[in-house]
C-alpha positions in Angstrom: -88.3 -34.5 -10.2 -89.6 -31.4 -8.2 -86.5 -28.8 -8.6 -85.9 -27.4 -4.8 -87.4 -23.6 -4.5 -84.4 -21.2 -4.3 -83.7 -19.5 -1.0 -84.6 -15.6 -0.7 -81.1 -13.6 -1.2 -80.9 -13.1 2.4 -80.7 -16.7 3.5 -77.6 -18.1 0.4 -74.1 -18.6 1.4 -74.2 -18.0 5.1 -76.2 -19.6 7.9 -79.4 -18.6 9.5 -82.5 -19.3 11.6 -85.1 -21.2 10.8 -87.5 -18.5 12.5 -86.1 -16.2 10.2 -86.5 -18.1 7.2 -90.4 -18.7 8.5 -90.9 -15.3 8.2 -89.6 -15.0 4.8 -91.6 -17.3 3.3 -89.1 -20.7 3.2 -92.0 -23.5 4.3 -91.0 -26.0 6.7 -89.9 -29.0 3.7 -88.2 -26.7 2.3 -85.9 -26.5 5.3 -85.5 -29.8 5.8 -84.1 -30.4 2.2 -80.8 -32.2 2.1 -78.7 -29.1 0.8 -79.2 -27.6 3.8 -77.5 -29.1 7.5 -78.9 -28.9 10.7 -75.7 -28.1 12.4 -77.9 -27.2 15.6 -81.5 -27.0 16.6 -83.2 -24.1 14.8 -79.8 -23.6 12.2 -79.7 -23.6 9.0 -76.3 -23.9 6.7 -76.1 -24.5 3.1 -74.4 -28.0 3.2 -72.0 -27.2 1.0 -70.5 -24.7 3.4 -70.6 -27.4 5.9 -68.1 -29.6 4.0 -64.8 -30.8 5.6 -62.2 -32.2 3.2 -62.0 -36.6 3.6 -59.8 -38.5 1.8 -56.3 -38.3 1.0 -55.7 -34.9 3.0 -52.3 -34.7 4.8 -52.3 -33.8 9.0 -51.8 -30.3 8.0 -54.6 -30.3 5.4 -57.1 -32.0 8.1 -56.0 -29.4 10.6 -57.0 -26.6 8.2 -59.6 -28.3 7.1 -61.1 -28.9 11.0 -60.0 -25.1 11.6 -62.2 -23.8 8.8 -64.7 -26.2 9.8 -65.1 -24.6 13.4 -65.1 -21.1 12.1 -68.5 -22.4 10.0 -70.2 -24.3 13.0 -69.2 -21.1 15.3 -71.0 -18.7 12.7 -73.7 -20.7 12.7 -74.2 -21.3 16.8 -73.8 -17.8 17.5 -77.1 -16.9 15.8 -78.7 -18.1 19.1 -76.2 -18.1 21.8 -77.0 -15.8 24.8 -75.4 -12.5 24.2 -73.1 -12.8 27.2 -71.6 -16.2 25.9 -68.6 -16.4 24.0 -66.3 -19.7 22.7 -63.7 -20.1 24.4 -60.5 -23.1 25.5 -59.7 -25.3 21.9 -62.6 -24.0 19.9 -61.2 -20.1 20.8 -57.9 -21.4 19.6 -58.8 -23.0 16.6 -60.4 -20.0 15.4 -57.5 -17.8 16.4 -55.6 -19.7 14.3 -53.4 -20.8 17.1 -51.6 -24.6 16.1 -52.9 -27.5 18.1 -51.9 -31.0 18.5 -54.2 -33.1 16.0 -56.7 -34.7 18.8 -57.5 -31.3 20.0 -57.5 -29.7 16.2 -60.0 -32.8 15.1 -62.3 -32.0 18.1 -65.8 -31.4 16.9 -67.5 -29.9 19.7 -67.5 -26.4 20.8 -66.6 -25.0 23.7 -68.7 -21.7 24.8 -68.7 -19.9 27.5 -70.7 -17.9 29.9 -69.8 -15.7 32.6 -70.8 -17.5 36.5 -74.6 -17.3 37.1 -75.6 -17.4 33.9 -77.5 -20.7 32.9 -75.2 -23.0 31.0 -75.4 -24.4 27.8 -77.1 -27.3 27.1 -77.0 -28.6 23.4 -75.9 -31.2 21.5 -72.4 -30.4 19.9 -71.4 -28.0 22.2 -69.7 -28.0 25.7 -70.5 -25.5 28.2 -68.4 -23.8 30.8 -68.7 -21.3 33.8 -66.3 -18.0 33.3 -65.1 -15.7 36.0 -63.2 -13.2 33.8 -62.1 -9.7 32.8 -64.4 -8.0 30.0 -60.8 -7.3 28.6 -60.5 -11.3 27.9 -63.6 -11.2 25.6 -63.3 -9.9 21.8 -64.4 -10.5 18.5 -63.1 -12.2 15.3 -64.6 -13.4 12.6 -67.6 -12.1 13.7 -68.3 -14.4 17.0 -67.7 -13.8 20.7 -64.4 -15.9 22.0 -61.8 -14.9 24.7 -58.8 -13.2 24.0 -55.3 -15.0 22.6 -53.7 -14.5 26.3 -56.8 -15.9 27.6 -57.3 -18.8 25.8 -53.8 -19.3 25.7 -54.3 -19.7 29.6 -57.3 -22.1 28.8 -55.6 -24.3 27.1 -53.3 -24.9 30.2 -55.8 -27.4 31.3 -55.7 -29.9 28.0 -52.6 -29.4 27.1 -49.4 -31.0 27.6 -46.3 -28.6 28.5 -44.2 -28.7 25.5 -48.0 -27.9 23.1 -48.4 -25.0 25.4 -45.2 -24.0 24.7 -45.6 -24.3 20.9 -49.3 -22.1 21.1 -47.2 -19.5 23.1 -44.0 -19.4 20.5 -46.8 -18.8 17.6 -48.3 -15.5 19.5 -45.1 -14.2 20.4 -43.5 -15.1 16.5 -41.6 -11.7 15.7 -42.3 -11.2 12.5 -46.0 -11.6 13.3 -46.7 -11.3 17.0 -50.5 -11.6 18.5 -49.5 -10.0 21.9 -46.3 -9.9 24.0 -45.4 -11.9 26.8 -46.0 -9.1 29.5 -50.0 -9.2 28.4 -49.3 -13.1 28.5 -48.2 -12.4 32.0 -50.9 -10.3 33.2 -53.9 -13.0 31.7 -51.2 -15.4 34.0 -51.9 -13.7 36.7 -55.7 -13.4 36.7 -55.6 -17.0 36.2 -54.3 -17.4 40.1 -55.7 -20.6 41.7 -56.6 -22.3 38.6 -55.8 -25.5 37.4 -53.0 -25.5 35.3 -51.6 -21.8 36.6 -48.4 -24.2 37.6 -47.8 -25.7 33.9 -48.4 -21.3 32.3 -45.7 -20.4 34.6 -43.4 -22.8 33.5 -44.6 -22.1 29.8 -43.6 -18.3 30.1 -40.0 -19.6 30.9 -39.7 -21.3 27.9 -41.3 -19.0 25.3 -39.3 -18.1 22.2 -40.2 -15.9 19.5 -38.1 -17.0 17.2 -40.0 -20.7 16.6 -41.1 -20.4 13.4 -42.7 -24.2 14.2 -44.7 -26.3 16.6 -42.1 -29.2 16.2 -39.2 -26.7 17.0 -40.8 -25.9 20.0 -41.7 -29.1 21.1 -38.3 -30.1 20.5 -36.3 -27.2 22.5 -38.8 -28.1 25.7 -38.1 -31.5 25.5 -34.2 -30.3 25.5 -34.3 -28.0 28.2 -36.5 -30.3 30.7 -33.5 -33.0 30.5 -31.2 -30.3 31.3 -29.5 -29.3 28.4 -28.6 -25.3 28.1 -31.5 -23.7 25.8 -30.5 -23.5 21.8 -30.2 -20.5 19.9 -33.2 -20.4 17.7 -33.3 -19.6 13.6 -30.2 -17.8 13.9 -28.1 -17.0 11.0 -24.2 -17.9 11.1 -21.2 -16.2 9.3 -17.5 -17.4 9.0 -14.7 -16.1 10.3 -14.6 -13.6 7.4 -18.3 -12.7 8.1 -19.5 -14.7 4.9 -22.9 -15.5 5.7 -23.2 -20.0 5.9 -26.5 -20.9 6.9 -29.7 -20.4 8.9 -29.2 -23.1 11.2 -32.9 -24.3 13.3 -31.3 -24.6 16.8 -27.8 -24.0 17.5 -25.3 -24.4 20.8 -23.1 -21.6 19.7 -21.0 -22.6 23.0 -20.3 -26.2 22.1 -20.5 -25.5 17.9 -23.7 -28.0 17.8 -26.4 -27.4 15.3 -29.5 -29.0 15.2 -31.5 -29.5 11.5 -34.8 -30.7 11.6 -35.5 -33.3 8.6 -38.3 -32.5 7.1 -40.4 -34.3 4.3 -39.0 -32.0 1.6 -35.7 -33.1 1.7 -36.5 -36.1 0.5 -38.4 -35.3 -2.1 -36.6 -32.5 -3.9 -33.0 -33.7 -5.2 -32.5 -29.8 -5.5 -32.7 -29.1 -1.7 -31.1 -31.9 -1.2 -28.3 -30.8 -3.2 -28.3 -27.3 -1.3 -28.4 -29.3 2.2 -25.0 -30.9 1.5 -23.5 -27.8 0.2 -24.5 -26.1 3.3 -23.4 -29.2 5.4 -20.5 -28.8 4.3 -19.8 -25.2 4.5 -20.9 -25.5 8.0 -18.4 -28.4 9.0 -15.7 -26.8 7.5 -16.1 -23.9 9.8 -16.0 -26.5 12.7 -19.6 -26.4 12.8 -21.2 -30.1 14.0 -24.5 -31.1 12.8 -27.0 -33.4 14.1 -30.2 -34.1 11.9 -33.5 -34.8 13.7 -36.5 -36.6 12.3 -40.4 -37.0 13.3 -39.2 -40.2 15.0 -36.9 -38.3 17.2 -39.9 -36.1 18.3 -41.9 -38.8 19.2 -39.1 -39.8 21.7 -36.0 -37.8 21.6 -33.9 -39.7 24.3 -31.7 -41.0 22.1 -31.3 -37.5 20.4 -30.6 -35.9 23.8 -28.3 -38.7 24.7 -26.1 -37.7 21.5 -26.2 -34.3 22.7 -25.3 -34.8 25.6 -22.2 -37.0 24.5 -20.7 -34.0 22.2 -21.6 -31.4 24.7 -19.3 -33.7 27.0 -16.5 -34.1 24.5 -16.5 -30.4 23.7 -15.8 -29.4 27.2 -12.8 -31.7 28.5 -11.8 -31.3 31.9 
């Protein structure tokens, strides 16, 4: 068997253009060998680097795995996009790093923008769209054009529901690592006058809390405060009377002593956090603390979980 002729230095590891392998010598078989994809027309990309994980993978694994996926295939697209485009809406996001609900994470096309006038995109794997924006909105990362976090934050207004806009907005605003600050979220709010899904932003800026340290935590607190319920506390810490430190409780009704614990798989699988959950359970009740544990299931549809709420939230506050 003919062994495949090795690529010059400048072509290994990294995509590139077929022109540009032409002119270095790479003959046209040679390109269309099966180690390399064809990701778009006149791309090359070792396949290798092409590879998403299959298989066994976990949602968070295929997320990361998508997300690193889209960082490749926008790489490779940008070696002949129009210098004035940039990605933008879920493809923006994902390489952000902002968290997405799975459909939109799983996605494989690419959004890419281009300010109005300019022809649009036409190409097969990638979705075009007309931009009337600040030059502000447009930066760099990972070495490809895409609009800003506030910006495609606003973006994803249109394809989002509430409570996952909500969740994308808690992860830029995350104190202990914050992407921008909810004024500049305001200002890119703004500029976004008259657009579809302005509505559903300015709601979202309401609800923002920088404190979620998770998508489901977020999800969870809209879905509380649409029904009505006063907002939670969020990973706060909590001390006895004594100033003993107890816990670091998820979301907490200081007002009505009402924690909330999200269940996660962990708990069941480690019989030593499991062990520290009811010694904190404990310690919490014995301050007068009530705790109410909350599962995926509850997510999906929390009416019963807000009904309970709502029940000790009455009972605490007799008339």
């Amino acid at each position: 068997m003919t062994r495949r002729k090795v690529l010059p230095a400048e072509l290994r590891g990294h995509p590139f253009t077929s022109a540009l392998a032409r002119e270095l010598g790479v003959s046209k078989g040679r390109l269309s060998a099966s180690d390399l994809a064809k990701p778009f027309g006149g791309i090359r990309l070792p396949a290798d680097k092409l590879a998403a994980q299959t298989g066994s993978a976990g949602w968070s694994e295929a997320v990361e795995s998508r997300r690193d996926l889209t960082r490749k295939l926008c790489r490779a697209y940008s070696l002949r996009m129009p210098p004035d485009a940039f990605y933008c809406g879920p493809t923006a996001a994902l390489v952000h790093g902002m968290p997405l609900p799975l459909a939109r994470s799983i996605d494989p096309r690419l959004h890419v923008g281009l300010p109005k006038g300019s022809r649009a995109v036409h190409i097969v794997g990638a979705i075009g769209h007309s931009y009337d924006l600040d030059p502000l909105q447009v930066t760099t990362r990972d070495d490809v054009r895409l609009t800003s976090v506030e910006r495609t934050w606003c973006d994803l207004a249109r394809v989002l529901p509430l409570d996952d806009l909500v969740a994308a907005g808690d992860w830029l605003l995350f104190w202990r690592s914050p992407r921008t600050t909810v004024a500049r979220l305001n200002a890119n709010v703004e500029l976004f006058r008259g657009q579809r899904g302005v509505k559903k932003l300015r709601l979202a800026l309401t609800l923002l809390n920088e404190r979620a340290e998770s998508p489901r935590e977020s999800r969870l607190r809209v879905a509380l405060v649409l029904a009505g319920l006063p907002a939670p506390e969020v990973n706060v810490e909590l001390f006895d009377t004594v100033g003993r430190f107890l816990a670091r409780a998820d979301l907490v009704f200081r007002r009505y002593r009402l924690i909330l614990e999200y269940e996660g798989l962990q708990h069941l699988t480690s019989p030593e956090q499991w062990r520290r959950d009811i010694e904190r359970t404990h310690a919490l009740e014995d301050e007068g603390w009530r705790i109410i544990r909350v599962t995926a299931a509850d997510l999906r549809d929390p009416r019963n979980l807000i009904e309970r709420i709502r029940r000790h939230i009455f009972a605490s506050c007799p008339v």
